[in-house]
C-alpha angles and dihedrals in degrees: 000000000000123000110245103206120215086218086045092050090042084058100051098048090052102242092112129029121224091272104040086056087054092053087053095052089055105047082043093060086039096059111358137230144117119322089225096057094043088051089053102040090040106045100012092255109188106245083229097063086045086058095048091051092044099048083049090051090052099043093058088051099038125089114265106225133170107216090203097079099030129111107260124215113219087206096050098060092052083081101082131018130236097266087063101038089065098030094054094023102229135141127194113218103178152324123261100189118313085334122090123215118211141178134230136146131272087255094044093050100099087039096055100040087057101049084041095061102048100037106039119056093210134083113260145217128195136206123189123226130169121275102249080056096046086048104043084045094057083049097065104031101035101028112192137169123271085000111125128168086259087063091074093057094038097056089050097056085050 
């Protein structure tokens, strides 16, 4: 598997250029700290770019999973209520220990951890799936009115 790099990344997407991302690496081995930081407090990198990097990063890393076809854990879907499952687009699959492992899409990630952290208070793992499944999971596990599978893809191109 190949390493994806948050600077690389930076760079592709046209937010650094080659040398600014080499500046970064060397402050960054100077002092220390995270790349993400250093991009933004060096060169005034939007967060948000940082986000978008990052969740790309973790998507190439993550676990690809259809939770159509996963083992649900009742449980684990007492932890948030319909209404979240749809606005922050998460769906818990299971619990390993006292963690819980969840599913969302590449574009959902930042979104998701956020609400995650301030809402759960467990640890959590994501994996990432494809939107129709998300959606068609959610569906079936978090049925809500006027919510369809297409909901999941229509509310990430707004």
């Amino acid at each position: 598997m190949r390493q994806l790099y948050l600077g690389d990344l930076l760079v592709k997407h046209g937010v650094l250029t080659y040398e600014q991302r080499d500046l970064v690496l060397a402050a960054q081995k100077d002092r220390g700290g995270p790349f993400g930081v250093l991009a933004e407090e060096m060169f005034g990198v939007s967060p948000n770019a940082v986000e978008k990097a990052w969740a790309e990063q973790y998507a190439a890393i993550a676990p690809l999973v259809d939770p159509r076809t996963y083992n649900v854990q009742p449980r684990a879907l007492e932890v948030i209520n319909r209404r979240q499952a749809w606005q922050f687009r998460v769906l818990p699959l299971e619990f390993q220990g006292p963690n819980l492992v969840a599913c969302t899409t590449q574009e959902g990630l930042v979104r998701a951890l956020r609400f995650t952290g301030w809402r759960l208070g467990h640890q959590v793992q994501f994996l990432i799936c494809q939107p129709t499944a998300l959606g068609e999971a959610l569906c079936e596990h978090y049925p809500m009115a006027g919510m369809t599978p297409a909901s999941v893809s229509e509310s990430l191109a707004a």
